[in-house]
C-alpha positions as CSV (number, residue, x, y, z in Angstrom):
1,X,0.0,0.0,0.0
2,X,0.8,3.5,-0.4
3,X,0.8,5.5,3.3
4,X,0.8,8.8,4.2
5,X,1.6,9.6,8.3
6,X,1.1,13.0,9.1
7,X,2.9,14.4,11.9
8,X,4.6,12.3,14.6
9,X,5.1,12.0,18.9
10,X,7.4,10.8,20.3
11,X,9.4,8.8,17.4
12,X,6.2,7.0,17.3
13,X,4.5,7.4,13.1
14,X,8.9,7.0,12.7
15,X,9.0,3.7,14.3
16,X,6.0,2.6,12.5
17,X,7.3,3.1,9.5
18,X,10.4,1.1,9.2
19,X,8.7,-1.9,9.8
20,X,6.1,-0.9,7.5
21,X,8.8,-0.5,4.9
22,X,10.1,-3.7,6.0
23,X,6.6,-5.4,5.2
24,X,6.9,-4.0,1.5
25,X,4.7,-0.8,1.6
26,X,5.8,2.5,0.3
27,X,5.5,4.8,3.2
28,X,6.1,9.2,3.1
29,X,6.1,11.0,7.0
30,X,5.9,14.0,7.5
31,X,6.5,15.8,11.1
32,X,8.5,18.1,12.5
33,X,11.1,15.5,13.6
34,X,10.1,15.9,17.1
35,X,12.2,19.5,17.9
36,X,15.4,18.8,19.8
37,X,14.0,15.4,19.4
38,X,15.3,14.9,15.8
39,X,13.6,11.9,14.8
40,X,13.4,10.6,11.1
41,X,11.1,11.6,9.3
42,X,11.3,11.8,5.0
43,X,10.0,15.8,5.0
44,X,10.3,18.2,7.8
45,X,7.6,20.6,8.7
46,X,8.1,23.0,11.4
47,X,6.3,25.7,12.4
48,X,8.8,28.7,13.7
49,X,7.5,31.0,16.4
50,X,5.3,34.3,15.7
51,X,3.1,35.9,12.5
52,X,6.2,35.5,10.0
53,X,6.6,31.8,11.3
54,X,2.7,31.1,11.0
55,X,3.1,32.8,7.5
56,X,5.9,31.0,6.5
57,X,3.9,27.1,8.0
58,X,1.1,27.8,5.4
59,X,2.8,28.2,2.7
60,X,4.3,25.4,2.9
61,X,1.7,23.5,3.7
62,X,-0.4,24.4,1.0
63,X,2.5,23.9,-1.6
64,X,3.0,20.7,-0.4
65,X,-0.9,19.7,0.0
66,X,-1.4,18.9,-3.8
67,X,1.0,16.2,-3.0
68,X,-0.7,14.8,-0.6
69,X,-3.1,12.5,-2.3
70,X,-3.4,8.9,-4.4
71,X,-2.3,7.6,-1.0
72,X,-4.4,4.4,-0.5
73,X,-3.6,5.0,3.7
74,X,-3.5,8.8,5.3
75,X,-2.6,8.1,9.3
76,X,-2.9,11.3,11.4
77,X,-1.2,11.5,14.4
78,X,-3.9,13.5,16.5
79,X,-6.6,15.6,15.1
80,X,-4.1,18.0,15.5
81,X,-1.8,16.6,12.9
82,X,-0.7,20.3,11.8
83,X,0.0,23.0,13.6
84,X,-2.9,25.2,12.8
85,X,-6.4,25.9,14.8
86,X,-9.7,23.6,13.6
87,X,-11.1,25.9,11.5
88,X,-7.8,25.1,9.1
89,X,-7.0,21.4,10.0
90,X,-11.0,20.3,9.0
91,X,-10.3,22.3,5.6
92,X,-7.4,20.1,5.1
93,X,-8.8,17.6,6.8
94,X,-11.7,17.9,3.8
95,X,-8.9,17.7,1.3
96,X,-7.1,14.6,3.0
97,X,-10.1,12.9,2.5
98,X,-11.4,13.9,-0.8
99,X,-8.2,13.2,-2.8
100,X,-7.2,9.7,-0.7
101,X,-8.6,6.4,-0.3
102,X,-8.8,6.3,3.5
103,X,-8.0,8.8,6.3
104,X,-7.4,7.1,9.8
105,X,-6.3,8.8,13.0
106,X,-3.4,7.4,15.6
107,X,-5.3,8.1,19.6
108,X,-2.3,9.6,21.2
109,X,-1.8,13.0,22.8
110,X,-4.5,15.5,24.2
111,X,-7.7,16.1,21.8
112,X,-11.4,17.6,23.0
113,X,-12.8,14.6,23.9
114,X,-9.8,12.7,26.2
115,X,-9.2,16.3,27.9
116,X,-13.2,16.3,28.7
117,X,-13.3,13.0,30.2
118,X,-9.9,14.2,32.2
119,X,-12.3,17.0,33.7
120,X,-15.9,16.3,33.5
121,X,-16.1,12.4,34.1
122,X,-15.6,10.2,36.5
123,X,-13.4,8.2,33.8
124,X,-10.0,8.8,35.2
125,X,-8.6,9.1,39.2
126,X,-6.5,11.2,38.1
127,X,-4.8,13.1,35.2
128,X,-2.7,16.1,34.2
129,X,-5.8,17.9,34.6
130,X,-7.3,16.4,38.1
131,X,-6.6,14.9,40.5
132,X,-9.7,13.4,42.0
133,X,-11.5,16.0,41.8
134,X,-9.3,19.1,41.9
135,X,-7.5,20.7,39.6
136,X,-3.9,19.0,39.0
137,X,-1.0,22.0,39.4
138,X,-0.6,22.5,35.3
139,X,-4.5,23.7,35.3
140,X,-3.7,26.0,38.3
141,X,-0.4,27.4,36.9
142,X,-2.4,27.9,33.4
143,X,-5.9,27.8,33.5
144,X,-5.5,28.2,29.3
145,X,-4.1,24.4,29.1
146,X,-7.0,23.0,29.8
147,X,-9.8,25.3,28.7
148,X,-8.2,25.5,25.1
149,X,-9.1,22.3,24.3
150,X,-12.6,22.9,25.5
151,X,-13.9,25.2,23.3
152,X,-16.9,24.6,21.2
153,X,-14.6,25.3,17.6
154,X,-12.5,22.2,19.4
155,X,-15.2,19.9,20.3
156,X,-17.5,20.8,16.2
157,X,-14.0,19.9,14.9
158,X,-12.7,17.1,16.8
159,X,-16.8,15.3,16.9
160,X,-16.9,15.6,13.1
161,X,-13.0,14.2,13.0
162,X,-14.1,11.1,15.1
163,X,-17.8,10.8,13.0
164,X,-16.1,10.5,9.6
165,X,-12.8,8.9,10.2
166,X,-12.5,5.5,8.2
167,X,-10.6,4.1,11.4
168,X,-8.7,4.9,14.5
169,X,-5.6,3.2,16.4
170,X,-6.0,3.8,20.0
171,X,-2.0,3.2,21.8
172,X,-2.3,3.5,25.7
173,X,-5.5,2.3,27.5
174,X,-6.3,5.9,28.5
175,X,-6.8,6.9,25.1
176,X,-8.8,3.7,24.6
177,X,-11.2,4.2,27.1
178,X,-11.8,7.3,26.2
179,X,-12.7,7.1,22.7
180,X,-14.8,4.1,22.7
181,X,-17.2,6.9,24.6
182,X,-17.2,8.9,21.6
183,X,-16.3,6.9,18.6
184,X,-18.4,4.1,17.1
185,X,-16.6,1.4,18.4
186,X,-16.2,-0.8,15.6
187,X,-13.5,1.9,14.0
188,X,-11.3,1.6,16.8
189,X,-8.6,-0.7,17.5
190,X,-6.2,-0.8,20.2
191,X,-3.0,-1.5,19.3
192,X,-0.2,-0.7,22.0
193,X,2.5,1.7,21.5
194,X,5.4,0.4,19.4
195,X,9.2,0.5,19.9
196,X,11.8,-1.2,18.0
197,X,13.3,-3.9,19.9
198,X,15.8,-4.8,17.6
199,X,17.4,-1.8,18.2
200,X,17.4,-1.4,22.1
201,X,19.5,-4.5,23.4
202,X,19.2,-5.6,26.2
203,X,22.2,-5.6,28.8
204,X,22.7,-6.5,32.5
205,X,22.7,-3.7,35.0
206,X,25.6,-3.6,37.4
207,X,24.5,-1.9,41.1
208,X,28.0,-2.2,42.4
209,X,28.4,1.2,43.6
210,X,25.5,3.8,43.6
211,X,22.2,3.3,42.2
212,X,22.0,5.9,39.1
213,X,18.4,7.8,39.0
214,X,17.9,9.6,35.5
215,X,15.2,12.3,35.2
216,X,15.0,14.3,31.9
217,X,13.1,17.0,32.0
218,X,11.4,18.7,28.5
219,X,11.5,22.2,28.4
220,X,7.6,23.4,29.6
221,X,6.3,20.3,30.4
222,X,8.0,19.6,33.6
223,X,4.9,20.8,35.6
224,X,2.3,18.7,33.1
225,X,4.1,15.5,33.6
226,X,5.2,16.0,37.4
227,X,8.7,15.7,36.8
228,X,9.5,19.0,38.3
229,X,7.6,17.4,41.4
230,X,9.8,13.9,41.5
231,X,12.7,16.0,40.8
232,X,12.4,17.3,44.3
233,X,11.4,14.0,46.0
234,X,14.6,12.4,44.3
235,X,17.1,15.1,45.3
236,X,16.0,15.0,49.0
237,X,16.3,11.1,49.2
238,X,19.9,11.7,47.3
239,X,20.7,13.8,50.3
240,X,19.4,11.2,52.9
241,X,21.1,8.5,51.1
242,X,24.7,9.8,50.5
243,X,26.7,7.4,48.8
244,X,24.3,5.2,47.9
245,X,22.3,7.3,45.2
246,X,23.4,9.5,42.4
247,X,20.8,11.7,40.8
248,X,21.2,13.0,37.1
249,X,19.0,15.5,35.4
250,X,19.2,16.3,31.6
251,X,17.0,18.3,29.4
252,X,15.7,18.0,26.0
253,X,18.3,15.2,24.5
254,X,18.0,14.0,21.0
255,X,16.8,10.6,20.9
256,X,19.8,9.4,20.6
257,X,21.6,10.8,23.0
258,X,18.5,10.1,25.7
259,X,19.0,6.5,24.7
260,X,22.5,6.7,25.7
261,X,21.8,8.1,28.9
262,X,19.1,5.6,29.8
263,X,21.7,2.2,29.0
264,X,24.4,4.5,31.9
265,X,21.4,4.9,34.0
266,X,19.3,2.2,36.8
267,X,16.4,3.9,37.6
268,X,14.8,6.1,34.7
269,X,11.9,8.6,36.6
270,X,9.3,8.7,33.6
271,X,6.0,10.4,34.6
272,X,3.7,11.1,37.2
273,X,0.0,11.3,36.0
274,X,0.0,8.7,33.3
275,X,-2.0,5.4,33.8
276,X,0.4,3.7,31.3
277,X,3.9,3.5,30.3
278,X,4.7,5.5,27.0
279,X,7.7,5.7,24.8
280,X,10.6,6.8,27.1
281,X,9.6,4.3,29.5
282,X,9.0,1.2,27.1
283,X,12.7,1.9,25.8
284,X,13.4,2.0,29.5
285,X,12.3,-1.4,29.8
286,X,13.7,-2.8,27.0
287,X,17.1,-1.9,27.7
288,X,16.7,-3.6,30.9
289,X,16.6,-0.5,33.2
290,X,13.5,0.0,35.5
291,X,11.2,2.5,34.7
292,X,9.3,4.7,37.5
293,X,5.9,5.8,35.6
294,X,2.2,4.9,34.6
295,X,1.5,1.5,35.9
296,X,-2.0,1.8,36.9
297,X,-4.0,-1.7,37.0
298,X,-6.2,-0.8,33.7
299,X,-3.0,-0.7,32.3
300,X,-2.3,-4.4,33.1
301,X,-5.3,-5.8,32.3
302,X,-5.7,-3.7,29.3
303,X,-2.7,-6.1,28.1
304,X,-3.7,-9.0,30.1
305,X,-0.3,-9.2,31.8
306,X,0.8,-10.4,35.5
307,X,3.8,-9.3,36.0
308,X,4.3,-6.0,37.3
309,X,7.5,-4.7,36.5
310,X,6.6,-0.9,36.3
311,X,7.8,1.1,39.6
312,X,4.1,3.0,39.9
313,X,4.0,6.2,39.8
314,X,0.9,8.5,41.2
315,X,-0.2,11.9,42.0
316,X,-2.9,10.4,44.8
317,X,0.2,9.3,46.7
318,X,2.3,11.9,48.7
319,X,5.9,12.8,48.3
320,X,6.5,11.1,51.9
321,X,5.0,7.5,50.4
322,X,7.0,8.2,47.2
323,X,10.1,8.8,48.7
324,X,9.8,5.9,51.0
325,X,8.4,3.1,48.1
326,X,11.5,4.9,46.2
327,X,14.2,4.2,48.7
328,X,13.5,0.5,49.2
329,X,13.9,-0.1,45.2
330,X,17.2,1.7,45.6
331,X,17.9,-0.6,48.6
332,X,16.9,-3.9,46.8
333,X,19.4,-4.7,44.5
334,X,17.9,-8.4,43.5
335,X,14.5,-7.2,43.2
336,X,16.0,-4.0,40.9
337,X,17.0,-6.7,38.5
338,X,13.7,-8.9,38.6
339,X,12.0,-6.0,37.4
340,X,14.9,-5.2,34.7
341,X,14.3,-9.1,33.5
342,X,10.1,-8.5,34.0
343,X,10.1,-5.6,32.2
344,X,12.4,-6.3,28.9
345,X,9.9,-9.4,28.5
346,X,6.7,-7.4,28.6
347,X,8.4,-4.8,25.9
348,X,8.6,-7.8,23.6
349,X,5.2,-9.6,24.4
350,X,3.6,-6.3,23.6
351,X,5.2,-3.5,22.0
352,X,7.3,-5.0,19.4
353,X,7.0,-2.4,16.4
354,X,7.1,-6.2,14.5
355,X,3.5,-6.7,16.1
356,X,2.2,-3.8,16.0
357,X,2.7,-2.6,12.5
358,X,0.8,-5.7,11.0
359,X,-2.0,-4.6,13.6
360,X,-2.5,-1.2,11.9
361,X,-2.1,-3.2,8.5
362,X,-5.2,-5.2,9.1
363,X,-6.8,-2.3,10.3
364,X,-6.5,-0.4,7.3
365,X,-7.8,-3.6,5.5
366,X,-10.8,-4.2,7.2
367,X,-11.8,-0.4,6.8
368,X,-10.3,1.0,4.1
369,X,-12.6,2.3,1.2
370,X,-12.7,-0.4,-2.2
């Protein structure tokens, strides 16, 4: 087949498609190769900051949009696959579909309807945007991150996204359970989020010595995913345990060179208000380091797995119970690399990019338009 991705997260539409290469399909991405990120992608589309930037974006765009059709496969990455408002992205949207056999849409990231069930339901226990049922401390530091994607020009746009879709991949449970609310159900699949694991070996952690806890931090999003609040909890326990800990911070690292720092790290501190691990903290696992983040039990029964190799991460715990869950995994050496073994095999029972890519495959096939 011929495929068109549109836009990427987290090396995610990149990962993809190798492996859909691999299988024999002729496969153009498009994204902004993930900022400082720098992930592959075969054209780069970036939009620079202010009205020359936003100027400069839609020209572009619309040179390139002619090109953009006789695709038998268009996969979006979010309905917010470009960096424009909805008034724009359902004209193109329009366009996408008109001029292509199929349009289907990748369920990862914020959109109206997952950032409504975040406030207004009783869906979640907690997410970037509550916690219970207060506001979480992103909302409070800027009311504007939530309420954007609440506006009725968000909801008409993303309602008549999810109404005429030909098919959507849901990746994390979250987003799963969210759009099976709001999307005929027989669209959707869920799929798991893919890594390559051919490319993340495996290797044997040695704990002589201190334990190593990594944190990276990304530029304004320290407060949304709580790092800036485990960043605190892990420098105080550093102080308590002298000699026994080492705590390294680095901020917004190529891919590669994040990968690097995760093989010279043991503990990797991932999130704090996910339910489920994502990228950083599957590649975490797969190189055999444990991963502190989103291990909520929808998440493990979602996958129908028993082992629990995820050191859990949640905002309804406080930073004493943190600190203290934290310091015993520092102190346990043989259960450190249980969990390294546990969670390299979960990686490759479930989010082999070598399973997953034949998933979207037969998606597309059972939905995509004769």
């Amino acid at each position: 087949m011929k495929i068109l991705m549109l836009g990427d997260y987290s090396n995610l539409h990149s990962c993809l498609a190798k492996e859909l290469r691999r299988m024999g399909h002729e496969v153009t991405l498009v994204s902004d190769k993930g900022g400082y990120m720098n992930t592959d992608a075969d054209m780069e589309l970036r939009r620079s900051p202010g009205p020359l930037g936003a100027a400069r974006y839609l020209y572009k765009v619309m040179g390139t949009l002619p090109s953009w059709s006789g695709y038998d496969v268009v996969q979006l990455i979010n309905p917010g696959f470009l960096s424009f408002k909805p008034g724009k992205l359902r004209i193109i949207y329009d366009i996408l579909k008109k001029n292509n056999r199929s349009v289907f849409l990748t369920l990862c990231g914020n959109d109206h309807f997952f950032v409504k069930d975040c406030v207004d339901s009783d869906l979640f226990r907690f997410s970037e945007f509550r916690v219970g049922k207060e506001k979480a401390p992103l909302v409070l530091c800027d009311p504007r991150r939530e309420s954007g994607w609440l506006i009725p020009e968000h909801a008409s746009y993303t309602k008549y996204l999810y109404d005429t879709i030909d098919g959507a991949m849901s990746v994390l449970p979250e987003y799963d359970m969210s759009a099976r609310r709001h999307m005929d159900p027989k669209k959707l699949l869920f799929t798991n989020l893919p890594i390559e694991i051919g490319s993340l070996d495996f290797s044997e952690m040695n704990l002589e010595g201190q334990v190593k806890i990594l944190i990276g931090m990304r530029g304004n999003m320290e407060i949304q995913k709580g790092t800036a609040r485990l960043l605190d909890i892990c420098r105080e326990l550093e102080g308590e345990m002298a000699g026994h800990l080492e705590v390294k911070v680095v901020r917004n690292l190529s891919l590669s060179e994040y990968l690097y720092e995760l093989r010279n790290s043991h503990i990797v501190i991932d999130q704090l208000y996910s339910y489920s691990p994502a990228t950083n903290a599957l590649q975490t696992m797969a190189l055999g380091r444990i991963t502190a983040s989103g291990g909520q039990p929808e998440y493990y029964s979602y996958i129908d797995e028993r082992s629990e190799p995820i050191f859990c991460l949640s905002p309804l715990e406080n930073e004493a119970t943190i600190k203290e869950r934290l310091r015993n995994l520092v102190l346990d050496k043989d259960g450190l690399r249980r969990m390294a073994r546990e969670g390299r095999s979960l990686v490759e029972r479930h989010n082999d990019v070598r399973t997953i890519a034949p998933l979207f495959e037969a998606h597309w096939l059972k939905h995509i338009k004769r």
